[in-house]
C-alpha positions as CSV (number, residue, x, y, z in Angstrom):
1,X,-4.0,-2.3,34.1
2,X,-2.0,-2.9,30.5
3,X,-4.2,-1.5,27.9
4,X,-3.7,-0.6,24.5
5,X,-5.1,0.9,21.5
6,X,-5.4,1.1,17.6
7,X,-3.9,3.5,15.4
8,X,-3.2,4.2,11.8
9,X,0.6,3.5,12.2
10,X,0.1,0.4,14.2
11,X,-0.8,-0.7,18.4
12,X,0.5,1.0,21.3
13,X,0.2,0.5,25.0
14,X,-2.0,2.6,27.3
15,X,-2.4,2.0,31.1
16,X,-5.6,2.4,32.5
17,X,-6.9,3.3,36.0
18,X,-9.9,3.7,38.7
19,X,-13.3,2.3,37.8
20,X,-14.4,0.9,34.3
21,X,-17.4,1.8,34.2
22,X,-17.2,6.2,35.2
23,X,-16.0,9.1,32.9
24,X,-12.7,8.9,32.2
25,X,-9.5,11.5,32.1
26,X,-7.4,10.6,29.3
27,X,-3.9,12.1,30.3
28,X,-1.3,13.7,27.4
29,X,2.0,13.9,28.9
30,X,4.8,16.5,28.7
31,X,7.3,16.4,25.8
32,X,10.2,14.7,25.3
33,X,12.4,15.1,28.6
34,X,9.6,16.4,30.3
35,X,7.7,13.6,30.1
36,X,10.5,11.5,31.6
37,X,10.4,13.8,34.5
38,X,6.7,14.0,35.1
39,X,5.4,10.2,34.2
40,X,5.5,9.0,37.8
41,X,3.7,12.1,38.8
42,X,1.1,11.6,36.2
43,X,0.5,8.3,37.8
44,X,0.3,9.4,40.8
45,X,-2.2,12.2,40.0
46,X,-4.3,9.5,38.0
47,X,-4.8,7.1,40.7
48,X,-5.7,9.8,43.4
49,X,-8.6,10.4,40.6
50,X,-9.7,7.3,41.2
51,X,-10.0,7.6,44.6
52,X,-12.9,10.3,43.6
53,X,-14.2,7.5,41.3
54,X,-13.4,8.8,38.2
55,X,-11.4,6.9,35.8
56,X,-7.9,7.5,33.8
57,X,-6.0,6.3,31.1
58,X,-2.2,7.2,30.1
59,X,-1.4,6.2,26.0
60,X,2.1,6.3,24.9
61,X,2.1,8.1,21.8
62,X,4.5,6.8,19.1
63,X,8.3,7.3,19.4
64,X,7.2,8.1,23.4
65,X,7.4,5.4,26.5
66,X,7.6,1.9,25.5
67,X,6.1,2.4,21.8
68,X,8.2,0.5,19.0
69,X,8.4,3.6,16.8
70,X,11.9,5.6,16.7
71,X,11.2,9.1,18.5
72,X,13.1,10.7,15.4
73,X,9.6,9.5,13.2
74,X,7.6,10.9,15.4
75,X,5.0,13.6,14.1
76,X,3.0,16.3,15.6
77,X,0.1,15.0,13.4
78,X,0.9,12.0,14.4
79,X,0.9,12.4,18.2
80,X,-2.6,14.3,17.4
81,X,-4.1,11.5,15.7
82,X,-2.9,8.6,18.4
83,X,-4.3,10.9,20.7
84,X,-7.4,11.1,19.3
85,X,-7.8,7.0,18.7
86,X,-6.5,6.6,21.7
87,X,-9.5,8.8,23.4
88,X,-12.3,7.0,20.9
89,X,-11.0,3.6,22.0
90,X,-12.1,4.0,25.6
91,X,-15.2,2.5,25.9
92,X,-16.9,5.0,29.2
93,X,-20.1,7.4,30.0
94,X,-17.5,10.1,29.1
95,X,-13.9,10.9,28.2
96,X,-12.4,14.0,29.3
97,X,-8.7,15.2,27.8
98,X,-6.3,16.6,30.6
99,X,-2.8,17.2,29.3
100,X,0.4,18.9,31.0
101,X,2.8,21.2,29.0
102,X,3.4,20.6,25.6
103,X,0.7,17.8,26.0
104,X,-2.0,20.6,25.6
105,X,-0.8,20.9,22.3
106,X,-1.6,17.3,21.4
107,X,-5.4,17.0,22.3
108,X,-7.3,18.8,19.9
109,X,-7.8,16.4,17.3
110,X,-9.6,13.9,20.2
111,X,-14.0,13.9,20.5
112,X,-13.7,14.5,24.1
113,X,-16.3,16.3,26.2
114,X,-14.1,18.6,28.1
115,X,-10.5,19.5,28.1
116,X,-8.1,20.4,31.3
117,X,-4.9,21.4,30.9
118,X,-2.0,22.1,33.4
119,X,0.8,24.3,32.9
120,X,-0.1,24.4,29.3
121,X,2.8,25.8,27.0
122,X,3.0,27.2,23.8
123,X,4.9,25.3,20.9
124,X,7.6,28.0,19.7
125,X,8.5,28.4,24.0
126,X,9.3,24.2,23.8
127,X,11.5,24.6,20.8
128,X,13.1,27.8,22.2
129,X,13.7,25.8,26.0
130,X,15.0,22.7,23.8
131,X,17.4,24.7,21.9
132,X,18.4,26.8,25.0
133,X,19.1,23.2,27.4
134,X,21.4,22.0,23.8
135,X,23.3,24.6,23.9
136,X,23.9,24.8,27.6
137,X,24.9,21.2,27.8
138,X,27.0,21.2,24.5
139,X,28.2,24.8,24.2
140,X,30.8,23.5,21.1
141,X,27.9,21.7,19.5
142,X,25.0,24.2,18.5
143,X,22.1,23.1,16.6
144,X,21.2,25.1,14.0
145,X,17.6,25.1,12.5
146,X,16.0,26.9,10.3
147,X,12.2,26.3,11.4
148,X,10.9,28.3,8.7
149,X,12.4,26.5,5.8
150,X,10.7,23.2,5.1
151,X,13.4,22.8,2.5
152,X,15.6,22.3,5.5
153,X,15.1,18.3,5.6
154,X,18.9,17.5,7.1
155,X,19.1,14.7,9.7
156,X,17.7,14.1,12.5
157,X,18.9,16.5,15.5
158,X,19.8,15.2,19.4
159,X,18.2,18.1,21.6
160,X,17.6,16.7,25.5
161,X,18.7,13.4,24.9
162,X,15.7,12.5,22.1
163,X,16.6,12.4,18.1
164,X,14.1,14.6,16.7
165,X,13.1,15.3,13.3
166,X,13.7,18.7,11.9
167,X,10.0,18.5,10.7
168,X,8.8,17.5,13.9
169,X,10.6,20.7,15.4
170,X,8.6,23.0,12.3
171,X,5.5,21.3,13.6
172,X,5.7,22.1,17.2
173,X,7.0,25.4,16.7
174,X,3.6,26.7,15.1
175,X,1.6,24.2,17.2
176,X,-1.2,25.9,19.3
177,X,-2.9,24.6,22.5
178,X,-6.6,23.3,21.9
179,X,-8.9,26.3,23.6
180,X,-12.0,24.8,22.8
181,X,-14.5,25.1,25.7
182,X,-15.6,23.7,27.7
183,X,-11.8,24.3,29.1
184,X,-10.1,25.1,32.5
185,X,-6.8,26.0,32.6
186,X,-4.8,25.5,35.8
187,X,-1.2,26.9,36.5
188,X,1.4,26.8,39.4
189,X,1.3,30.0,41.8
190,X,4.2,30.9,40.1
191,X,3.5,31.2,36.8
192,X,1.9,34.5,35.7
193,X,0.1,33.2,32.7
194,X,-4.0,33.2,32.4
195,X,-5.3,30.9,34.6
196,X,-8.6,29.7,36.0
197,X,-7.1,28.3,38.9
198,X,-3.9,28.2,40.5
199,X,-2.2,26.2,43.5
200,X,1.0,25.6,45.0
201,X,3.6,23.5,44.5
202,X,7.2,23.5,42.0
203,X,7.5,22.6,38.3
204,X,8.7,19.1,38.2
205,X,9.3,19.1,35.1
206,X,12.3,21.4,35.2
207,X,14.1,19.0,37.7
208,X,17.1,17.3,36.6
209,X,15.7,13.8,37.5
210,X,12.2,12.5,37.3
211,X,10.6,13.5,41.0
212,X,6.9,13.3,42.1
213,X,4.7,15.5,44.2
214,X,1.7,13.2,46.0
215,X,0.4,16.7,47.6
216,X,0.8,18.5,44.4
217,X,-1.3,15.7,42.6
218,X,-4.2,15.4,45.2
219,X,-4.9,19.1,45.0
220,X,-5.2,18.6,40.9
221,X,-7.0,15.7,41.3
222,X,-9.7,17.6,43.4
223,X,-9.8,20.1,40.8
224,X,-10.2,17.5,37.7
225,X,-12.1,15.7,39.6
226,X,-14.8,18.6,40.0
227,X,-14.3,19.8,36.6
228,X,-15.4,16.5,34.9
229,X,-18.4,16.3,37.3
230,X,-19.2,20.2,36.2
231,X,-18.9,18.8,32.4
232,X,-21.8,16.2,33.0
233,X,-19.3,13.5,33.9
């Protein structure tokens, strides 16, 4: 179902899932590329959460998915806030935040009563991977930044495809994760980072075209599934 939700810079969409009237996951995606890469996966994982009768809901953030505003005015605070109104517009027994990647980074500002976050990543690794793929694809054409200079207000910059604001970069390369409990981190077998879980399966969101993994999101569903009924949900 077509939702949609209220913010202070204006109405975006939000799809909703699974029962209306059971706690609900709502879902931050992946950054920029990533999030092209992982959105059908997302959906995928969202609707095998309903078949364990728990809700979802996925909100395009502004300058994400199908919201009017440009991606190069997009904000870190900004994302954080839509996040948040996005949660408190869901009218449920609960809401519980799940986010993958850089989408751990956008939760904290939302009144939710648990967090679960896959794959989380840290702000300054995003910039650095974004930097690294620009320079890769356009070797004659490096971006340079200077993240600790908020003087440094030129244009917009065109890293993975997206027009980013230089200020948006300074933002997400200081932004932390939420690691407010209750919180369960779960990673891929192959990453080394702290985890409280881990399972198998490859990171979709380093492929070069947007792929899905049903196995990959029944096993999480399972998992957030039994975390939200752990958090009272």
């Amino acid at each position: 179902m077509i939702d949609g939700y209220d913010w202070a810079g204006g109405r975006e969409a939000m799809l909703r899932f699974g029962p209306v009237d059971a706690p609900v996951v709502i879902l931050a995606l992946p950054l920029f590329e990533e999030a092209n890469r992982t959105r059908g996966f997302s959906v995928t994982l969202l609707r095998a959460l309903g078949e364990h009768g728990i809700g979802g809901a996925l909100p395009d953030l502004p300058g994400t998915g199908e919201s009017p505003v440009p991606t190069e005015e997009a904000t870190i605070q900004g994302w954080r806030a839509a996040f948040a109104a996005a949660a408190a517009s869901i009218d449920a027994p609960s809401i519980h935040a799940a986010a993958i990647r850089g989408g751990a980074l956008l939760d904290r500002d939302a009144a939710v009563a648990s967090r679960w976050q896959f794959a989380p990543a840290a702000g300054d690794a995003l910039v650095r991977e974004l930097l690294r793929a620009q320079r890769v694809a356009e070797p004659d054409s490096a971006v340079t930044l200077d993240l600790a200079n908020p003087a440094d207000d030129g244009p917009p910059v065109t890293l993975a495809g997206n027009r980013i604001a230089r200020g948006l970069l300074r933002e997400l390369h200081v932004a932390e994760r939420s690691r407010e409990a209750p919180l369960r981190v779960v990673r891929l077998e192959s990453d080394p980072a702290v985890a409280d879980a881990r399972v198998p399966g490859v990171p979709l969101w380093r492929r070069a075209e947007p792929d899905n993994d049903p196995a990959l999101a029944a096993v999480l569903a399972r998992d957030l599934a039994e975390w939200v009924r752990q958090c009272g949900g």
